[in-house]
Each structure stands twice: as structure tokens, then as C-alpha cells.
C-alpha positions in Angstrom: 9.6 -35.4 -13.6 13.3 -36.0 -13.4 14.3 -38.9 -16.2 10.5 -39.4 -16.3 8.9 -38.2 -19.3 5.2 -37.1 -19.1 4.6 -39.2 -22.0 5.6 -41.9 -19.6 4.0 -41.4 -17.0 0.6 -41.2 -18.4 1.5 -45.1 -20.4 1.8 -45.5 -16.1 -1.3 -44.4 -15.2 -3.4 -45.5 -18.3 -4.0 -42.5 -20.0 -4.6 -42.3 -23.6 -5.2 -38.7 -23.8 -4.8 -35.2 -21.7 -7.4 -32.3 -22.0 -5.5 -29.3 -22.2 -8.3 -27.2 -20.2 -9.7 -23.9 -19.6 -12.4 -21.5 -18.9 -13.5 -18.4 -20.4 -15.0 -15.2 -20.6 -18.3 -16.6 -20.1 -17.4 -19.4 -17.6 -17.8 -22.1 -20.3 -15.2 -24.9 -19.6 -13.6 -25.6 -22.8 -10.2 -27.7 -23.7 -8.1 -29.4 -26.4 -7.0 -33.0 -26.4 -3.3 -34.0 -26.6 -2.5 -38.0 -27.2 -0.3 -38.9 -24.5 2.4 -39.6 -26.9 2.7 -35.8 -27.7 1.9 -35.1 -24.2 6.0 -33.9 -23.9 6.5 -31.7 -26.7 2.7 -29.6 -25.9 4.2 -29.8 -21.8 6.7 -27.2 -23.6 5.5 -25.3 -26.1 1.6 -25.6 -24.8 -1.5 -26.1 -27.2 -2.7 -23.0 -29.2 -6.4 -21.3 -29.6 -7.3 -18.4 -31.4 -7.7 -15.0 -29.8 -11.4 -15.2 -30.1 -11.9 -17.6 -27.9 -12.3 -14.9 -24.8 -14.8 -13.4 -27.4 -17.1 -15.8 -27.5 -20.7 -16.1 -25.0 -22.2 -18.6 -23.5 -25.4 -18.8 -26.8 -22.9 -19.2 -29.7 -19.7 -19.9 -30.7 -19.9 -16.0 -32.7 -17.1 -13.4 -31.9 -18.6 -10.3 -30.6 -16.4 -7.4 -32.2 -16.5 -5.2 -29.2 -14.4 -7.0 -27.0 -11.5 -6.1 -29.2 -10.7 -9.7 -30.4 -10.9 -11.2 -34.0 -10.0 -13.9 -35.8 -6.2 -13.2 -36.0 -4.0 -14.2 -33.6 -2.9 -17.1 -31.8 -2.0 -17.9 -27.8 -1.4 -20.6 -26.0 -2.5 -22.7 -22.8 0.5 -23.2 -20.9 -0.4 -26.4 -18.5 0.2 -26.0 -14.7 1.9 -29.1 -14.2 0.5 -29.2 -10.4 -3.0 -29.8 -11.7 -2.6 -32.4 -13.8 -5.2 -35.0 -12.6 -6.9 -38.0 -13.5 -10.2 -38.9 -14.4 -11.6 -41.5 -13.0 -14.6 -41.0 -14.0 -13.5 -41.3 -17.4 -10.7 -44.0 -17.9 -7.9 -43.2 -20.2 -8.3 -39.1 -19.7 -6.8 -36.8 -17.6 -7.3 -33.2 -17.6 -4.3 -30.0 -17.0 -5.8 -26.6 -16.5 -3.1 -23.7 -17.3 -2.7 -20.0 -18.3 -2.8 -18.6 -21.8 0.9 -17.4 -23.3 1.6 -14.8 -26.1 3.8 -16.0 -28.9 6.7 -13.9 -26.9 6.2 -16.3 -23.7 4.6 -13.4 -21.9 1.0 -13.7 -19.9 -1.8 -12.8 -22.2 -3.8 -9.8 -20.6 -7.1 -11.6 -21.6 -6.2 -14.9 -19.3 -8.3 -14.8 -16.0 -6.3 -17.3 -14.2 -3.5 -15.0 -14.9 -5.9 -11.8 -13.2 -6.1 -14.1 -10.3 -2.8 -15.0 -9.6 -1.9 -11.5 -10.1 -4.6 -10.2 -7.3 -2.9 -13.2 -5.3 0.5 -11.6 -5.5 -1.4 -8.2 -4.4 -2.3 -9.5 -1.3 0.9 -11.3 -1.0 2.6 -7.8 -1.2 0.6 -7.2 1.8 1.3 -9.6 3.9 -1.9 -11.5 3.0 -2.6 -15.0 1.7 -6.2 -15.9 0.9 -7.6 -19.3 1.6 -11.1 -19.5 -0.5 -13.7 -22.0 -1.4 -16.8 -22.7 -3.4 -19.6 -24.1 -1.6 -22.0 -24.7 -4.8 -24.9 -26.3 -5.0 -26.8 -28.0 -8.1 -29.4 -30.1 -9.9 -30.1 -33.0 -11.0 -31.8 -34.1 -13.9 -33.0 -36.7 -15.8 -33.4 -36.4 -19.3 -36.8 -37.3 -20.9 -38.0 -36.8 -24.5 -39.5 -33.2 -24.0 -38.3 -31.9 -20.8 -35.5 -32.4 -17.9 -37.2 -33.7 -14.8 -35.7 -33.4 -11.4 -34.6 -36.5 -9.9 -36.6 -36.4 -6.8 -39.1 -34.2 -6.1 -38.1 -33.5 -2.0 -37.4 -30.5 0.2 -34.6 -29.0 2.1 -32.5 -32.3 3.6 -35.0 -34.6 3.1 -33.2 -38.3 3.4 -35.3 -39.3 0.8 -33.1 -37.5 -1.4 -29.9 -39.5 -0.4 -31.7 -43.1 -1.1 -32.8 -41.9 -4.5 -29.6 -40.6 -5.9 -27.5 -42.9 -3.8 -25.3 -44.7 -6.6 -24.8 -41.3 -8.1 -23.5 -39.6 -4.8 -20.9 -42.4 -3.9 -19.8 -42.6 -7.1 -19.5 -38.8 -6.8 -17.8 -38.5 -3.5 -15.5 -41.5 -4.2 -14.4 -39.8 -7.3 -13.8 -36.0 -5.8 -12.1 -37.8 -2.9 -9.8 -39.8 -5.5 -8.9 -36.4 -7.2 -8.1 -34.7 -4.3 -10.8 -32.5 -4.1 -11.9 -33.2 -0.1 -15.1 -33.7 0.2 -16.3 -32.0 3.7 -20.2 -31.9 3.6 -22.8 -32.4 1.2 -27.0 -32.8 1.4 -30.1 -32.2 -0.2 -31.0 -28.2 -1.0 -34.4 -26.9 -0.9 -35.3 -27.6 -4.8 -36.4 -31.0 -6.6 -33.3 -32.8 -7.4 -31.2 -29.9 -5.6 -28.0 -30.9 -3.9 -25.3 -29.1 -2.3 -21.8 -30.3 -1.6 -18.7 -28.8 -0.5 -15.1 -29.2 -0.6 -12.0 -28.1 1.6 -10.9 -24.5 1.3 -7.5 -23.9 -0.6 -5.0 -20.9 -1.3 -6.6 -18.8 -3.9 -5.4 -20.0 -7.3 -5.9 -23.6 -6.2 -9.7 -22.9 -4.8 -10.5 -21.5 -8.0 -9.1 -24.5 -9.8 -11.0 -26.8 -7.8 -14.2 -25.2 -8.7 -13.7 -26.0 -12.6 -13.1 -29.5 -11.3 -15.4 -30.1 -9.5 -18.0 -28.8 -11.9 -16.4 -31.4 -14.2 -16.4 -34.2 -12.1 -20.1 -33.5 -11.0 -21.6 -33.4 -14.9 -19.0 -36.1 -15.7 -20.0 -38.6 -13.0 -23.9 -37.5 -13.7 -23.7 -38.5 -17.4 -22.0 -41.7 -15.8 -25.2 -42.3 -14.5 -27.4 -41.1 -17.4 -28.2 -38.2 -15.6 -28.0 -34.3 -15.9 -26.0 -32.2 -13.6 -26.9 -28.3 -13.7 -25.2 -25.6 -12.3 -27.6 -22.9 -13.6 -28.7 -20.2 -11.3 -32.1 -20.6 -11.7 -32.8 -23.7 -13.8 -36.3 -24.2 -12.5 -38.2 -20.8 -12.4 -40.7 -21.6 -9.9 -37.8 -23.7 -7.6 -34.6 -22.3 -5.5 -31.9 -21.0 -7.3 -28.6 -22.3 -6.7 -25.7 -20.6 -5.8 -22.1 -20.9 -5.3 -21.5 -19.2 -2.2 -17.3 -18.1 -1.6 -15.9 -18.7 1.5 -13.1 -16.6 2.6 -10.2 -16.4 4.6 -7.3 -14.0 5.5 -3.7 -15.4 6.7 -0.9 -13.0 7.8 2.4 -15.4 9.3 0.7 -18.8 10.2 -2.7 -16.8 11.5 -5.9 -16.3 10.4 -5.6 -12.4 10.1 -9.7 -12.6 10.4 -9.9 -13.6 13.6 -10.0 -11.4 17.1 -11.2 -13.0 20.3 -12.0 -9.9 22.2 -14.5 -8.7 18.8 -19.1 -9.6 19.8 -18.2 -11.0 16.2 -15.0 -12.6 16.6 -13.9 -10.5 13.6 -10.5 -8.3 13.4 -10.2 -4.6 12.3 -8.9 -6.1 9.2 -11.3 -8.6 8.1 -13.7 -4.9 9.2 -12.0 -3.6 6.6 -11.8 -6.0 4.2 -15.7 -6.5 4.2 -16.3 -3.1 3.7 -14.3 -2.9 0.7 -16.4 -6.1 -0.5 -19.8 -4.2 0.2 -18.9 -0.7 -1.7 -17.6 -2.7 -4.6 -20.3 -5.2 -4.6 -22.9 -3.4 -7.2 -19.8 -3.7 -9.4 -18.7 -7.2 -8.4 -22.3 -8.7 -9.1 -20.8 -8.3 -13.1 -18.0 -10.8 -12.0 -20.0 -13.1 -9.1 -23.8 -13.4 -10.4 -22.8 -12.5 -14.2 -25.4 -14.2 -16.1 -28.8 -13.1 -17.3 -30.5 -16.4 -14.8 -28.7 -15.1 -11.9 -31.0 -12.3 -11.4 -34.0 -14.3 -10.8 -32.3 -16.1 -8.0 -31.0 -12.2 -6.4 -33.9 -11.4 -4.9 -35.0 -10.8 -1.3 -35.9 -13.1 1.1 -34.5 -15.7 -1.2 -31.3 -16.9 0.9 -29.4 -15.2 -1.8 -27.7 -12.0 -0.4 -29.7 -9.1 -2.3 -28.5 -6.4 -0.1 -25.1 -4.7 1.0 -24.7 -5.4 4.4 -23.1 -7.8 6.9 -24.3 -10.2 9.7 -23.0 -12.8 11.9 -24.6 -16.1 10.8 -27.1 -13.4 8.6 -28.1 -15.7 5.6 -30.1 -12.6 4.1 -27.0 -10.5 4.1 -24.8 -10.4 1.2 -21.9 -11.3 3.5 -22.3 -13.8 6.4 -19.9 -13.9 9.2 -19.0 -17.5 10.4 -19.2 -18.4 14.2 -15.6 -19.8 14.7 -17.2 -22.7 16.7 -13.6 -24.4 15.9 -11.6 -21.5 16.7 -9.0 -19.2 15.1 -8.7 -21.5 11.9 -12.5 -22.1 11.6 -13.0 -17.9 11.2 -14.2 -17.1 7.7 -16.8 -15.2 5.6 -19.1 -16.2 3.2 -20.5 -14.0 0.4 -23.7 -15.2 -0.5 -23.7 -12.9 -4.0 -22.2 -15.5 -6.3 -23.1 -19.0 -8.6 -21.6 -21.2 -10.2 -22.3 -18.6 -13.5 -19.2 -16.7 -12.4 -15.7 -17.7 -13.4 -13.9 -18.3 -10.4 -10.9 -16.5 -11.6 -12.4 -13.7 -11.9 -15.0 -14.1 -9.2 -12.1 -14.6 -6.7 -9.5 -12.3 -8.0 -12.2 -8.9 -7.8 -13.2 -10.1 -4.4 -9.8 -9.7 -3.4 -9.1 -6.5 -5.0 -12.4 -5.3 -3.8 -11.6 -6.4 -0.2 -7.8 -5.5 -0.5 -8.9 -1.6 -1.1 -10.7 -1.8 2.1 -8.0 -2.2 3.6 -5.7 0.0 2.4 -8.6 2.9 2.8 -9.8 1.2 6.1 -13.1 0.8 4.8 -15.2 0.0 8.0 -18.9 -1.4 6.8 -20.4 -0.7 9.6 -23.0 -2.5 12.6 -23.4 -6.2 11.3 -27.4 -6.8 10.0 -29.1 -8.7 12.9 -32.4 -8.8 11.1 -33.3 -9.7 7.0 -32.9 -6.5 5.7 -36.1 -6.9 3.4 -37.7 -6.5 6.8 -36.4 -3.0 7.3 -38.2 0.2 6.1 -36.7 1.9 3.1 -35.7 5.1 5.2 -33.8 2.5 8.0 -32.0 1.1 4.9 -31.1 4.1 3.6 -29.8 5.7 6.9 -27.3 2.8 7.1 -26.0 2.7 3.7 -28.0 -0.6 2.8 -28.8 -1.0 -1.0 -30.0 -3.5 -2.9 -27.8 -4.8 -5.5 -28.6 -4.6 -9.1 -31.7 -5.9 -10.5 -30.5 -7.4 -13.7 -26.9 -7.9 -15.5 -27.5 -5.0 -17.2 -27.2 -2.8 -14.3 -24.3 -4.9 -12.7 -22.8 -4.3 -16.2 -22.8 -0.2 -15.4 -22.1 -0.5 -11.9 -18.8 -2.5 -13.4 -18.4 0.2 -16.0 -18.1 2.6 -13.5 -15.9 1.2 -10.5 -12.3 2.3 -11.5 -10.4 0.2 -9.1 -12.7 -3.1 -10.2 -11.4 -1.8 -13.8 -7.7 -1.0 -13.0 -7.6 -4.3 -11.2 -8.9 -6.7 -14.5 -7.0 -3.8 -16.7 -8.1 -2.5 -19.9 -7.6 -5.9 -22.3 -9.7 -8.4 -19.9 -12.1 -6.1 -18.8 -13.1 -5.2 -22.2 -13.3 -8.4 -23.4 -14.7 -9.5 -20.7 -17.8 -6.9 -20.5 -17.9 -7.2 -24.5 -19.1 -10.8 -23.4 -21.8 -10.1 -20.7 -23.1 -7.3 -22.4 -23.9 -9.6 -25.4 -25.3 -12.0 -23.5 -27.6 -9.3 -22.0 -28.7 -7.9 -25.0 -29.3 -11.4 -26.6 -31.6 -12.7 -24.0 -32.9 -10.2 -21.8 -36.1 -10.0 -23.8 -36.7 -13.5 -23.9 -38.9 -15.5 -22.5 -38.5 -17.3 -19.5 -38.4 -20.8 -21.0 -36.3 -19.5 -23.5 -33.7 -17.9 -20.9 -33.8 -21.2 -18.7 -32.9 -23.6 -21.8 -30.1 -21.4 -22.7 -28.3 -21.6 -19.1 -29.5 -24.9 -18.6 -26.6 -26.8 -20.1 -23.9 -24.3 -20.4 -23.7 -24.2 -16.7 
């Protein structure tokens, strides 16, 4: 800031208070407010939660006692200076995302934007930096006495859709482009009120940071316009589910390390490699990319939602689509369908990475790409190529997790338990419930 204090800059810019911001165990985004007055003095020494709060699921605000965590004990959310942004959909407030601190200044072992940065520097150490991205889609609702109706009630990118919720995706789009978010493409998904937008890729950290904002700014600029934004998987049981599909790309020296011209695919030994680490970890990942009792009525076949492990060009059956670089080297990416916007991005991210960074380093080749929905394939063909379909419900991505050592090494010991002592609650709490009852619980939350 040079001889600039915080405190003055935000009397600058308007700001009356800062929301010291993060998000948890069970991808809840959750933050304290600091006036801007004190704004300096919590720039230093950061603002303090209990422990617990990585304890805590997405129901209740109830500490479950197996994730080691308790009531004593205090850390605190150092800000990232870089993301402090402002709000414009909420004059006066700006919001700081950061990583959690012990009282010894050292990274807390239960801070998943720590895990990421870590896997980060991983694929630093090889040469590697990750460019990634979120393309998530959403709901919109309004809210009526009994129920939450869909705004519209049209199909896949219907322009109907645009008229009707015009105010509300201008408003939207003028306030992701004012924060810096880049807006690249956005239309109507297949459900009632169903929208999907996307926003330029970034390195790692960064891309997951943008996904908490821009779930932010999407709910924020909804309630704007007394409306409902919902992330939830499957917020509609009889409707599309909506994911949060991760785009991602590999750069070694200036180049995208994913792409080889001479490949039928367009795709380097490498990015081979990487994949296949992706697919052999993936029954494991689902714990970390579709970790909520809803997403497992949106991972099913011949749903658009990647329910097998296997690979295609352009294969939106596959768990992993390869991209047609129709824009060359810098357009070459991969998409993994397997994720929503359920999954911290954090941790999302930061396995996918160590996932795909083992296939490398074991050069794990996955195989021929999928030209065909694998649902269409007879058990025996799938079997004979090592396609399986992924787990059927959190509870089984939960023992698939349980069971991956380097999924396990990578989180460590302090995260991962707390982090399974989390999903596994959530599992046991609702996966008896009813279907209503399992829909009004994600509903909101996400």
C-alpha cells in the first residue's frame, strides 16, 4: 500500500465494512466482518474463528467429534491482500478471502486453500503450472409462500429464457465483469430457470478463488432482484442437475504442456498421463468433486454428468472430455464432467492435481479415448477396458477416499480427517431421508 493505509483506501472506495471470508469443510461460504476503521490492525494480525469451524456440515452448526476438532482452540484467517474486492452488488462491502494461521504464524493443516496452494507448488516442483476453471451452472428461483418456483419454465437455450431474466443477467454480467471475474459465455441449461455461465480460466489458487466469488456474486445479485440463486446439484428431482464442470490446463515454459499436434486427439504423452492418473483416482476424487448426498442423483448415466471412468474427445458421457483446440495450442484443455458446485474448489482442484500429478510420475496411460456413451456398451466391453462406473452414493465415494493412500497423503492426516468426519456426517444424517427432505436441505446451502 505504500504510505496508504487499508483503512484508507477503503474511506476511498466507500467501504464501510470488509468480509473477512472463507469456505469450509462442507463448501459453505462463511466470513466475519471487520469495520473499515480496524481494517489495518486485522490486515496484520487476521480475524480469529474457533477450531470447529472445519467441524461443522452443511445441516447444523453442531461439531461432529470425529473430525478431531472441539471447542478449544483458536486460528486465524490471514487475508490475501490480492483478493480483496469490492462489492458492487452490495455498496459499502468488500470481501478478502485468505488462509487460516495457528497462533505460531504457521499454516493450519485443516485450511484447504492452504492444500491447494501446496498441490500448486507440487506441480511447480515439476515444471507444471495449472491453469483451471469452473464452468457452473445454476437455478433460479423465485420465492413463493410454500415452494421455490423456477423462473421460467424453458428448455436447453431457449431465448425465451434470456428475455425473462434479462435485468437479472446484466446486472449479473456487469457486476462479474466489474470484479474482474471475465465473463466468456453464458445461456440457458436444460432445466426450468437453469443457467450456465462461465468465466476465464486462471492459475490454480486464483480459479478456485473465483469460484467462491462468483457463487457470491450470483446469490448476491439474485437476492438484488428478489430472486433465488441455487447451486445445488440436484435442486429439482425430476429436472437436470447442475454441475460445475473443471476445466484444465497444463503449462511447462510459456506452453501448454497438453497440447501435441501430431496426437488423432491433439493431446501430449503428458496430458495421457495426467488423465490417467485422474481416472484411477476418480472413485476416490468423487469424495472431494461430487461430495454431497444431492450429487448422486445428478451421477447417473446418460445424464451429461460423467458416470463412468473413461475419456473421449468432445465425449460429454465420459467423465473426462477432451477439448478440440479449434483455437490452437492455448485453446487445448480438459474438462472433467465429475464435479458441482457441492465441492470446495480447494480441495476439488488441489486432489485433481495430485491425482493427475501421480500419473505422471507413474506414466499412467488411460487408454483408447470412449467414442461412444459408455452406458451403451455391454458390461463385459466395459469391463475388458477398465471402464467403471463411479460410486453410486457419497457413502461409497467416502470408502473409495478412505482407501486411496496417495489422495490421503496428499490432504494429510489433519484435513482429511476432518474433512471425511464432515461428509460422513452428512451421509449418515440424510441418506435415509426423503427426497423432499434431502432437496430442502441442499437447496440453500449451495
Amino acid at each position: 500500500m505504500g504510505k496508504q493505509t487499508w483503512a484508507t483506501w477503503a474511506q476511498e472506495q466507500g467501504i464501510r465494512f470488509v468480509r473477512f471470508t472463507y469456505c469450509d469443510n462442507a463448501n459453505l461460504i462463511r466470513a466475519k466482518a471487520v469495520p473499515a476503521e480496524r481494517l489495518d490492525i486485522c490486515v496484520a494480525s487476521g480475524v480469529g474463528f474457533s477450531v470447529a469451524q472445519q467441524a461443522l456440515p452443511l445441516m447444523y452448526d453442531a461439531v461432529l467429534p470425529e473430525s478431531g476438532l472441539g471447542p478449544v482452540g483458536e486460528v486465524w484467517l490471514m487475508p490475501d491482500m490480492e483478493t480483496l474486492t469490492v462489492l458492487p452488488y452490495a455498496p459499502g462491502a468488500a470481501v478478502v478471502l485468505g488462509d487460516f494461521h495457528t497462533a505460531e504464524g504457521r499454516a493450519w493443516e485443516h485450511c484447504p486453500r492452504t492444500f491447494l496452494r501446496r498441490m500448486s507448488e507440487e506441480a511447480a516442483a515439476a515444471g507444471l503450472r495449472v491453469e483451471a476453471s469452473f464452468e457452473t451452472e445454476f437455478y433460479l428461483f423465485r420465492q413463493m409462500p410454500e415452494e421455490y418456483r423456477p423462473l421460467d419454465d424453458t428448455v436447453f437455450a431457449q431465448t425465451l429464457a434470456f428475455d425473462l431474466a434479462h435485468d437479472v443477467l446484466l446486472n449479473l454480467l456487469d457486476t462479474l465483469q466489474r470484479m474482474g471475474l471475465e465473463p466468456q459465455l453464458f445461456y440457458p441449461e436444460s432445466g426450468p430457470g437453469q443457467f450456465e455461465l462461465t468465466i476465464r480460466h486462471a492459475p490454480a489458487l486464483q480459479a478456485a478463488d473465483r469460484q467462491v466469488l462468483f457463487r457470491e456474486v450470483v446469490r448476491g445479485v439474485a437476492a438484488r432482484h428478489h430472486l433465488v440463486a441455487s447451486f445445488a446439484p440436484k435442486p429439482l428431482a425430476d429436472k437436470a442437475g447442475s454441475g460445475a464442470h473443471l476445466h484444465l490446463s497444463l503449462w511447462r515454459q510459456g506452453q501448454n504442456a497438453l497440447y501435441d499436434p501430431a496426437d488423432p486427439l491433439s493431446l501430449s504423452e503428458e496430458g495421457y498421463w495426467f488423465i490417467g492418473g485422474l481416472l484411477e483416482h476418480l472413485p476416490a476424487l468423487c469424495a472431494l468433486t461430487v461430495p454431497s448426498v444431492n450429487s448422486y442423483r445428478r451421477i447417473r448415466p446418460q445424464f451429461w454428468a460423467g458416470a463412468f471412468t473413461c475419456y473421449g474427445q468432445e465425449n460429454r458421457e465420459a467423465a473426462v472430455r477432451v477439448i478440440t483446440p479449434r483455437r490452437g495450442p492455448e485453446s487445448m484443455n480438459f474438462e472433467l464432467k465429475t464435479c458441482d458446485a457441492s465441492a470446495n474448489p480447494y480441495l476439488a482442484l488441489g486432489a485433481v492435481i495430485a491425482a493427475g500429478l501421480d500419473g505422471i510420475r507413474r506414466r499412467r496411460h488411460p487408454g483408447d479415448p470412449v467414442e461412444v456413451d459408455p452406458a451403451s456398451l455391454s458390461v463385459e466391453e466395459r469391463r475388458r477396458r477398465g471402464i467403471l462406473p463411479l460410486p453410486a452414493s457419497l457413502g461409497d465415494a467416502i470408502a473409495a477416499l478412505q482407501q486411496d493412500q496417495v489422495l490421503w497423503t496428499a490432504l494429510g492426516e489433519p484435513l482429511g480427517t476432518s474433512y471425511l468426519a464432515v461428509r460422513r456426517g452428512e451421509w449418515l444424517a440424510l441418506k435415509d431421508v426423503s427426497v423432499e427432505e434431502e432437496i430442502r436441505q441442499h437447496l440453500m446451502r449451495y
